[in-house]
Gaussian input, Z-matrix of N, CA and C with variables (Angstrom, degrees):
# hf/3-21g

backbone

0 1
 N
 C     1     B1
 C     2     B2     1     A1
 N     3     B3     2     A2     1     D1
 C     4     B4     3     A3     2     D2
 C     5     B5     4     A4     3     D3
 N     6     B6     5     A5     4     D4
 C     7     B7     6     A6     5     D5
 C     8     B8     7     A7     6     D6
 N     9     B9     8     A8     7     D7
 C    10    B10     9     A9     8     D8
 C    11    B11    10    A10     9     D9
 N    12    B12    11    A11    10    D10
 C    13    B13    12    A12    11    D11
 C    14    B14    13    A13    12    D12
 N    15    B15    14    A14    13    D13
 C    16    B16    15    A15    14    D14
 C    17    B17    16    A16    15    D15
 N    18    B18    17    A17    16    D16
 C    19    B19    18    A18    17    D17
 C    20    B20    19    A19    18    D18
 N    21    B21    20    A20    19    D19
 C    22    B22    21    A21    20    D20
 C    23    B23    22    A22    21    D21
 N    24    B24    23    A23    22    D22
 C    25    B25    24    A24    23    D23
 C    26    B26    25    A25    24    D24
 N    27    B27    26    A26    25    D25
 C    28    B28    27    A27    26    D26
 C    29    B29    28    A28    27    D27
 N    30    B30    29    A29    28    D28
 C    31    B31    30    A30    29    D29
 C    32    B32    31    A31    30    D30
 N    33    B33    32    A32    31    D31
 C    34    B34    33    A33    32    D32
 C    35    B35    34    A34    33    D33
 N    36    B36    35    A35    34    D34
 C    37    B37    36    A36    35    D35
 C    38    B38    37    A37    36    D36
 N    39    B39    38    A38    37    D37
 C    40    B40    39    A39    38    D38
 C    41    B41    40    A40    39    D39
 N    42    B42    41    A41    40    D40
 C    43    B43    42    A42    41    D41
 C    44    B44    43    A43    42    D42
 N    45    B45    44    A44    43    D43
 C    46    B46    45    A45    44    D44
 C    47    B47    46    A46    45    D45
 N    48    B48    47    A47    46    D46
 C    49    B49    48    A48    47    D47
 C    50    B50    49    A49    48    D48
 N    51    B51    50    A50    49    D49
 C    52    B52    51    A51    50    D50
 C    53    B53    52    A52    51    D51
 N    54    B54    53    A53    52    D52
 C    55    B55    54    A54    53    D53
 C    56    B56    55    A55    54    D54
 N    57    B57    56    A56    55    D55
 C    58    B58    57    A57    56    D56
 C    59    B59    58    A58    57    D57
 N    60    B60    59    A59    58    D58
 C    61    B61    60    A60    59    D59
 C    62    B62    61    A61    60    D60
 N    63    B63    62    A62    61    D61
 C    64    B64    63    A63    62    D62
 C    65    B65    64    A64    63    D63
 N    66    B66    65    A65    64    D64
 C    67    B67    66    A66    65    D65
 C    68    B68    67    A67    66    D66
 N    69    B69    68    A68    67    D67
 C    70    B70    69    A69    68    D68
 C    71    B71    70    A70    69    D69
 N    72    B72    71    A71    70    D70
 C    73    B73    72    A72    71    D71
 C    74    B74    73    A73    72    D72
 N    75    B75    74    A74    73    D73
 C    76    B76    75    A75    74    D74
 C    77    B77    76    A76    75    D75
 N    78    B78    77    A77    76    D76
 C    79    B79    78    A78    77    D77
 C    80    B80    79    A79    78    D78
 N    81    B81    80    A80    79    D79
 C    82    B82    81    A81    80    D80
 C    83    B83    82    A82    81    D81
 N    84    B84    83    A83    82    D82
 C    85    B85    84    A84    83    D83
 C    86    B86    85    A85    84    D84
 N    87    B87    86    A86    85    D85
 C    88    B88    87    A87    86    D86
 C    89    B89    88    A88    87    D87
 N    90    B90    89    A89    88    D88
 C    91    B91    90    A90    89    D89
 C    92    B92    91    A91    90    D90
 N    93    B93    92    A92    91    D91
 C    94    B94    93    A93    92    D92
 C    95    B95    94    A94    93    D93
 N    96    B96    95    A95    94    D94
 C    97    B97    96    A96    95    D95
 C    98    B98    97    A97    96    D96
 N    99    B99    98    A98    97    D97
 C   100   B100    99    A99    98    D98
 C   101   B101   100   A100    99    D99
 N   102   B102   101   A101   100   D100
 C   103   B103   102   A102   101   D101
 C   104   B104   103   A103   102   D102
 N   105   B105   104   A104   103   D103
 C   106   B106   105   A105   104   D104
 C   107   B107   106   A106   105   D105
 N   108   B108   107   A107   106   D106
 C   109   B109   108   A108   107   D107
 C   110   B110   109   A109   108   D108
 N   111   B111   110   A110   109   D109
 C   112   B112   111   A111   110   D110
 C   113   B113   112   A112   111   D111
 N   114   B114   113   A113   112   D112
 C   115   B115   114   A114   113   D113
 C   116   B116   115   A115   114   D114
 N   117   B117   116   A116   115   D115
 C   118   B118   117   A117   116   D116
 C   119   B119   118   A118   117   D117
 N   120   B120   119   A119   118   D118
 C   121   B121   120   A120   119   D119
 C   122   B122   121   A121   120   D120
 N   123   B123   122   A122   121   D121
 C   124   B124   123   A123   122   D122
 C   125   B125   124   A124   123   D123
 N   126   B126   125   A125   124   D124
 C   127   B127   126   A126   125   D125
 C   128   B128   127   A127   126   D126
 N   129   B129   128   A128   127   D127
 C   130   B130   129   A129   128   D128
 C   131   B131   130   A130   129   D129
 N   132   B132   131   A131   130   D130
 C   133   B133   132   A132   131   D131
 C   134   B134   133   A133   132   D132
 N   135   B135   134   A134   133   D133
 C   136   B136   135   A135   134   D134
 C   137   B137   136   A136   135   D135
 N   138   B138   137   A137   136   D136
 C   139   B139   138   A138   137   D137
 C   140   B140   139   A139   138   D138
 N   141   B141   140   A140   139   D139
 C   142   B142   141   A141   140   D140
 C   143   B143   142   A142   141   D141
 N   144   B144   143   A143   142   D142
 C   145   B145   144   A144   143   D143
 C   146   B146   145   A145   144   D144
 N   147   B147   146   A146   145   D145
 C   148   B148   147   A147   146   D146
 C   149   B149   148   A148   147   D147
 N   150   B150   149   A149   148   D148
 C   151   B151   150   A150   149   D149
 C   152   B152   151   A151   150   D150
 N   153   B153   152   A152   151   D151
 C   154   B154   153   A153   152   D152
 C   155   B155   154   A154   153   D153
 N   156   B156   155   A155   154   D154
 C   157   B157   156   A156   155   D155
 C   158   B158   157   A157   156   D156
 N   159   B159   158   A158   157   D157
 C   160   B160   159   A159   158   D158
 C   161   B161   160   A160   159   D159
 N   162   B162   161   A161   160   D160
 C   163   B163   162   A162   161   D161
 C   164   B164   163   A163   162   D162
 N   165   B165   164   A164   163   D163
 C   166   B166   165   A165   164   D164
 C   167   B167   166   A166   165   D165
 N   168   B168   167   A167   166   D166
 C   169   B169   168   A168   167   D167
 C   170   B170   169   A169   168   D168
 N   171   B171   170   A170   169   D169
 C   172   B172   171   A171   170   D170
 C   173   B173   172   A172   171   D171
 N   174   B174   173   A173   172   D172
 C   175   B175   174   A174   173   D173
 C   176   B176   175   A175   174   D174
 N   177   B177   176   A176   175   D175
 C   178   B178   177   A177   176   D176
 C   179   B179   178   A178   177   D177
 N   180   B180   179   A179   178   D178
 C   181   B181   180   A180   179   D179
 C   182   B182   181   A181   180   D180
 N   183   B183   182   A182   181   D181
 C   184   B184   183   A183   182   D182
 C   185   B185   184   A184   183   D183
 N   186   B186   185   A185   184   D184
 C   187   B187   186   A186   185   D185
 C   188   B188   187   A187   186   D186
 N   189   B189   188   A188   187   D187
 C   190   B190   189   A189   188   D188
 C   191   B191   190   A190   189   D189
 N   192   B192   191   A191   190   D190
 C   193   B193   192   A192   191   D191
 C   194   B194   193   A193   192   D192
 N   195   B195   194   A194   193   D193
 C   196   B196   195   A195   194   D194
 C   197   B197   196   A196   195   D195
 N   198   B198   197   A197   196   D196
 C   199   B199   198   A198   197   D197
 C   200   B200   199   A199   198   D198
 N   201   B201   200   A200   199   D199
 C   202   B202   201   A201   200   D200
 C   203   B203   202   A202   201   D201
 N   204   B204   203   A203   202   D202
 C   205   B205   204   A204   203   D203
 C   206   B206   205   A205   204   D204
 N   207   B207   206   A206   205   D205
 C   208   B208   207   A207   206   D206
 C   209   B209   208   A208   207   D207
 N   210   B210   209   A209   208   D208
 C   211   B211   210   A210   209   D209
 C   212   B212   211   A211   210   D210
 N   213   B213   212   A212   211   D211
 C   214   B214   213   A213   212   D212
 C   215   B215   214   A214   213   D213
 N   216   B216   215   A215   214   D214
 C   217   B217   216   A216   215   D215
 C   218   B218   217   A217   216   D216
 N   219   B219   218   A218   217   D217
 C   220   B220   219   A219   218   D218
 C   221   B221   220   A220   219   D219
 N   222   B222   221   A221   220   D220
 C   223   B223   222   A222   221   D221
 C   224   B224   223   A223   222   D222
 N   225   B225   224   A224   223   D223
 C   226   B226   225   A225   224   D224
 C   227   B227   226   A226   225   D225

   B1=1.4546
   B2=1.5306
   B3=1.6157
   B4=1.6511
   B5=1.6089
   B6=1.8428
   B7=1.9311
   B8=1.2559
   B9=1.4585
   B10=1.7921
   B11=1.9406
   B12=1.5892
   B13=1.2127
   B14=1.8840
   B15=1.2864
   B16=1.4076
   B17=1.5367
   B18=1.5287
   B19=1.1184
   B20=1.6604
   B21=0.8447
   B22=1.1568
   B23=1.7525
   B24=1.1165
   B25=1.4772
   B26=1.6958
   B27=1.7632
   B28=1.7085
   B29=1.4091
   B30=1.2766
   B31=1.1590
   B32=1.5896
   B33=1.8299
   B34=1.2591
   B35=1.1324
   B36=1.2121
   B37=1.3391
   B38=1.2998
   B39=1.3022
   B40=1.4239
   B41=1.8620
   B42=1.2697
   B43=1.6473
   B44=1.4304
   B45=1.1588
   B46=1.6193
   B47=1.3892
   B48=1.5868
   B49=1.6742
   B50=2.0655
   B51=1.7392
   B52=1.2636
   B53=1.4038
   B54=1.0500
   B55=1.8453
   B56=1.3273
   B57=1.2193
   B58=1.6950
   B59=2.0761
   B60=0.6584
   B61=1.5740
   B62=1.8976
   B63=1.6449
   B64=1.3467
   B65=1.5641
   B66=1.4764
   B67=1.3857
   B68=1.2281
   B69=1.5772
   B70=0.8896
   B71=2.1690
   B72=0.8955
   B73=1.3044
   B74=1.7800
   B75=1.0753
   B76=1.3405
   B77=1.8581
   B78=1.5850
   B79=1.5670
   B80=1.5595
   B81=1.0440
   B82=1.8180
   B83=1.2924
   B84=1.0285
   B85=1.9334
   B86=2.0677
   B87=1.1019
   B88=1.7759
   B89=1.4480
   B90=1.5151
   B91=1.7644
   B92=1.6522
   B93=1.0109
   B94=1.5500
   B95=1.7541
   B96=0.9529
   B97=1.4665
   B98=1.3487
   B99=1.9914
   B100=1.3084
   B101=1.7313
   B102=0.9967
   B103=1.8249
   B104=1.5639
   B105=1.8161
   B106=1.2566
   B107=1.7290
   B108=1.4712
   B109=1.4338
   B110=1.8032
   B111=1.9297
   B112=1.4032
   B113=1.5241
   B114=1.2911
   B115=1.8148
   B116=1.6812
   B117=0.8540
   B118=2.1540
   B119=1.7166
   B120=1.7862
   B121=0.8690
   B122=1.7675
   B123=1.5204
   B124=1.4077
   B125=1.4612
   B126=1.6579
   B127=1.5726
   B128=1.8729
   B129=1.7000
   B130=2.1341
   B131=1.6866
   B132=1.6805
   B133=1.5278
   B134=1.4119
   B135=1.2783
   B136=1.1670
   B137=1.6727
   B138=1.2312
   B139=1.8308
   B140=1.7929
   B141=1.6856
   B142=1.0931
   B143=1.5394
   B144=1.0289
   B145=1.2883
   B146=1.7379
   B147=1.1673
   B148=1.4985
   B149=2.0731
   B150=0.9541
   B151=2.1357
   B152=0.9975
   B153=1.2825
   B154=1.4608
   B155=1.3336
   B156=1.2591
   B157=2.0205
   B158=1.5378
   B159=1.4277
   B160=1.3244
   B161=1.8061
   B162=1.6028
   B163=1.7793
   B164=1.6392
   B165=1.2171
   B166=1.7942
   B167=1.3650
   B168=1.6438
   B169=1.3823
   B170=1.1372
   B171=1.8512
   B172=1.1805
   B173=1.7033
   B174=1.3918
   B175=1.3351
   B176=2.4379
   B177=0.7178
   B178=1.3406
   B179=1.4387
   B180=1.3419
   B181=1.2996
   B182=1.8049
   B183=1.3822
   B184=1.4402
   B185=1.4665
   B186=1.3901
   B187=1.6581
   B188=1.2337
   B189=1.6682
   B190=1.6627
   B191=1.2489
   B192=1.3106
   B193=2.1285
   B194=1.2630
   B195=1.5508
   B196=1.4217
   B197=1.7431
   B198=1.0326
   B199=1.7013
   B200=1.9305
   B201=1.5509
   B202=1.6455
   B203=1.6182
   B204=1.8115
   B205=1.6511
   B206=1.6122
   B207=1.9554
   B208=1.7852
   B209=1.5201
   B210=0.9279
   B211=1.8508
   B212=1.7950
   B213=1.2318
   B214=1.1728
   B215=1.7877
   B216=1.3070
   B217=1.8644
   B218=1.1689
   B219=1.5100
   B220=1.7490
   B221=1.9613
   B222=1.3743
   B223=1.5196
   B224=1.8029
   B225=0.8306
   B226=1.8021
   B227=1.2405
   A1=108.02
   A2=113.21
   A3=109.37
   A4=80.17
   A5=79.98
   A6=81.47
   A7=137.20
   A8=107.44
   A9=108.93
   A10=88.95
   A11=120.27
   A12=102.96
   A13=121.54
   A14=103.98
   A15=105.25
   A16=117.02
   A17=129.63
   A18=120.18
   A19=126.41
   A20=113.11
   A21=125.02
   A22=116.75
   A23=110.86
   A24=112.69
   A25=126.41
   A26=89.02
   A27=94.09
   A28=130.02
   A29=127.35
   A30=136.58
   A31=110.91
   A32=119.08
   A33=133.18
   A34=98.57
   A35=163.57
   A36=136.91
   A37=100.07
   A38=126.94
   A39=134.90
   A40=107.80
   A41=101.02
   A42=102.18
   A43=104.53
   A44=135.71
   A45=139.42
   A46=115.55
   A47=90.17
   A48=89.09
   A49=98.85
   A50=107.85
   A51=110.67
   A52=97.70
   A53=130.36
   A54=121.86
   A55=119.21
   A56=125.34
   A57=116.20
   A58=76.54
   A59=141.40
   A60=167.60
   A61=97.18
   A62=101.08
   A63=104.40
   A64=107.22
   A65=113.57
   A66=127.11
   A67=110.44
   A68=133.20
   A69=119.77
   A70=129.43
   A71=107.98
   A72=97.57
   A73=111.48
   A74=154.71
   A75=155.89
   A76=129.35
   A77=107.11
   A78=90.94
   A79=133.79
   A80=120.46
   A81=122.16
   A82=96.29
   A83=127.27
   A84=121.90
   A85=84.97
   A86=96.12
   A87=93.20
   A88=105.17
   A89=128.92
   A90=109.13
   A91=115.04
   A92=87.57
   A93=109.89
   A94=118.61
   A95=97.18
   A96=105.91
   A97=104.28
   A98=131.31
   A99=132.46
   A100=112.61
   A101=107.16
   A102=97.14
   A103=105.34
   A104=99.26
   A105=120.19
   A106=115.40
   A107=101.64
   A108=102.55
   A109=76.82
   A110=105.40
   A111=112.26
   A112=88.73
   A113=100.59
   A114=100.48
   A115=92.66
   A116=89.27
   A117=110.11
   A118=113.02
   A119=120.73
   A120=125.33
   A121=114.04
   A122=108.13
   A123=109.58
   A124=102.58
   A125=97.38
   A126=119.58
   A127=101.55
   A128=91.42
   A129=92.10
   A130=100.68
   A131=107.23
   A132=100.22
   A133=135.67
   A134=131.92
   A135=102.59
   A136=96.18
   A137=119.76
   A138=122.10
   A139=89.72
   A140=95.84
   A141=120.33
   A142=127.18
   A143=120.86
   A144=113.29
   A145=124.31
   A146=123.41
   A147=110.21
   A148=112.65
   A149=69.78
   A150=77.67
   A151=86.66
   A152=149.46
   A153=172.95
   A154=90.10
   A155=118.99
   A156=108.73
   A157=108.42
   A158=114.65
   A159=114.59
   A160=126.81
   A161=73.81
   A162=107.78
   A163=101.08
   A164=106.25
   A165=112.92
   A166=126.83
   A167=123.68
   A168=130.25
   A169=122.19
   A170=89.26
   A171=109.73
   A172=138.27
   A173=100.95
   A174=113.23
   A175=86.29
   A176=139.68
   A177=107.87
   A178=106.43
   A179=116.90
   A180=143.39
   A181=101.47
   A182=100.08
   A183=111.02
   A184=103.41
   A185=119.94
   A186=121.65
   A187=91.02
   A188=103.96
   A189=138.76
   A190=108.42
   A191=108.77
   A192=103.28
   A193=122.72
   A194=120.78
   A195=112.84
   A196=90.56
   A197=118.69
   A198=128.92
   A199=86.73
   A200=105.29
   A201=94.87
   A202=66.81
   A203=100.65
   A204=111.33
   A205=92.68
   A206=109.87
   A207=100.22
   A208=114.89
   A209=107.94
   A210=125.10
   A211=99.06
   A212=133.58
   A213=137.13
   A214=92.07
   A215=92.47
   A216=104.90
   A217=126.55
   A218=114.59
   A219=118.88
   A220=96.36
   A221=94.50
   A222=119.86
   A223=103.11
   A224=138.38
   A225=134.34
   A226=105.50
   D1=140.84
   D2=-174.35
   D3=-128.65
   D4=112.22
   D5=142.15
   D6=-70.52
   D7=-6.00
   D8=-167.01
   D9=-84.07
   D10=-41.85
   D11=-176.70
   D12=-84.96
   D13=-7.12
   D14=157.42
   D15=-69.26
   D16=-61.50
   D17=154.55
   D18=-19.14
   D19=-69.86
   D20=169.42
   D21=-36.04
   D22=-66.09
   D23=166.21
   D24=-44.56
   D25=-46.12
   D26=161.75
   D27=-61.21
   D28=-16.44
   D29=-167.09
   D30=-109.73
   D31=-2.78
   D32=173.88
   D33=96.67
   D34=64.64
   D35=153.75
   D36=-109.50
   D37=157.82
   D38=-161.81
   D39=-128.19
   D40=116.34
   D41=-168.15
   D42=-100.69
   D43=156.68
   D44=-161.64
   D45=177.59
   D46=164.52
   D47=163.37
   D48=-146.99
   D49=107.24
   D50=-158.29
   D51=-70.74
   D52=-25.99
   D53=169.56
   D54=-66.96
   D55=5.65
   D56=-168.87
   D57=-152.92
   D58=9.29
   D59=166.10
   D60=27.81
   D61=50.81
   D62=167.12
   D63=-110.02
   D64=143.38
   D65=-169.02
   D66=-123.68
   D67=148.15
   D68=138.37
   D69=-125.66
   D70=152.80
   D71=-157.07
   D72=-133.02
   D73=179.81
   D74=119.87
   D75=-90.51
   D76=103.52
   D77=-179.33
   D78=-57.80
   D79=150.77
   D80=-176.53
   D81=-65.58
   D82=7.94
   D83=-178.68
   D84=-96.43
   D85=-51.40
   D86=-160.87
   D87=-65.07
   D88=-31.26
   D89=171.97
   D90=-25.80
   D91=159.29
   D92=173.05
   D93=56.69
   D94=4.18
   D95=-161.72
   D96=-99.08
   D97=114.11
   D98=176.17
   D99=-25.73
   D100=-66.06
   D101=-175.74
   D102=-128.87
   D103=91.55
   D104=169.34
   D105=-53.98
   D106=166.16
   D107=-165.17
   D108=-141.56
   D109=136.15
   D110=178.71
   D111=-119.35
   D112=177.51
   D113=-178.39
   D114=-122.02
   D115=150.12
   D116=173.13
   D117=-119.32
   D118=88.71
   D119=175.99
   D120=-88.54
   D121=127.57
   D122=170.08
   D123=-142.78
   D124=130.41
   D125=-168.07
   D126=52.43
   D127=-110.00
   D128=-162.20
   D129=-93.62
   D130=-0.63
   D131=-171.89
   D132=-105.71
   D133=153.28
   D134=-159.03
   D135=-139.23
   D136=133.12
   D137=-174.68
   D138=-126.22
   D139=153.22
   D140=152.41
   D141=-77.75
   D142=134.51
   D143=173.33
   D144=-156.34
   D145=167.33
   D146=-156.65
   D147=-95.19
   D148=175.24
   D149=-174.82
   D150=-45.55
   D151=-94.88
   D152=-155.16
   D153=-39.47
   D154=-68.03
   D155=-169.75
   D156=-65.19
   D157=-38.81
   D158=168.48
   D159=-19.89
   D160=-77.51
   D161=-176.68
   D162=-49.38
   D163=-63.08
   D164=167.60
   D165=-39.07
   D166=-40.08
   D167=146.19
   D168=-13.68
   D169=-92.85
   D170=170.17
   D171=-12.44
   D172=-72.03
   D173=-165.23
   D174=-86.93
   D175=3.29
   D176=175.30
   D177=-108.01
   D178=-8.36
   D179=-160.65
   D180=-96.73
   D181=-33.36
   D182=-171.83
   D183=56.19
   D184=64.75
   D185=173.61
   D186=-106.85
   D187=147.14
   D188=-172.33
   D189=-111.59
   D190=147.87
   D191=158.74
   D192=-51.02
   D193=123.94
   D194=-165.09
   D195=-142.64
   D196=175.68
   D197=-178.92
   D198=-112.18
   D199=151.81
   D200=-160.34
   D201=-117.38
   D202=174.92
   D203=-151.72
   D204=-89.23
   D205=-21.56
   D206=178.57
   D207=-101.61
   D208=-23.03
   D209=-163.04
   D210=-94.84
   D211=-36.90
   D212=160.17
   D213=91.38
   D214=-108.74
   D215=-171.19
   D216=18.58
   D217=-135.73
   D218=169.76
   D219=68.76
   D220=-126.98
   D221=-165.47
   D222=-103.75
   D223=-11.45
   D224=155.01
   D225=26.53

């Protein structure tokens, strides 16, 4: 588990990979909230999943800061 990329999620940044067009992200509804919920988009689908699976994504997936093609923000 990386706190630096949980942090990160808390603070909005959006990790991806726009050629294989899987994302992962945290909504501004879930801040603050004891056991946040991030979403894991790949291609048209979209799952819930927890800090912990997030972070786990992330790093096996090797997803980077990316600007997502609907949500924009992040790193632009």
């Amino acid at each position: 588990m990386s706190l630096m990329i949980q942090a990160q999620l808390k603070t909005g940044l959006i990790f991806g990979d726009t050629e294989n067009a899987e994302y992962v992200y945290m909504p501004a509804s879930e801040l603050g909230l004891a056991a946040p919920l991030c979403i894991y988009e790949k291609q048209d689908q979209r799952k819930d999943v927890s800090l912990t699976e997030a972070d786990h994504l992330i790093t096996i997936l090797s997803l980077k800061p990316v600007c997502h093609p609907r949500l924009g923000v992040s790193t632009c």
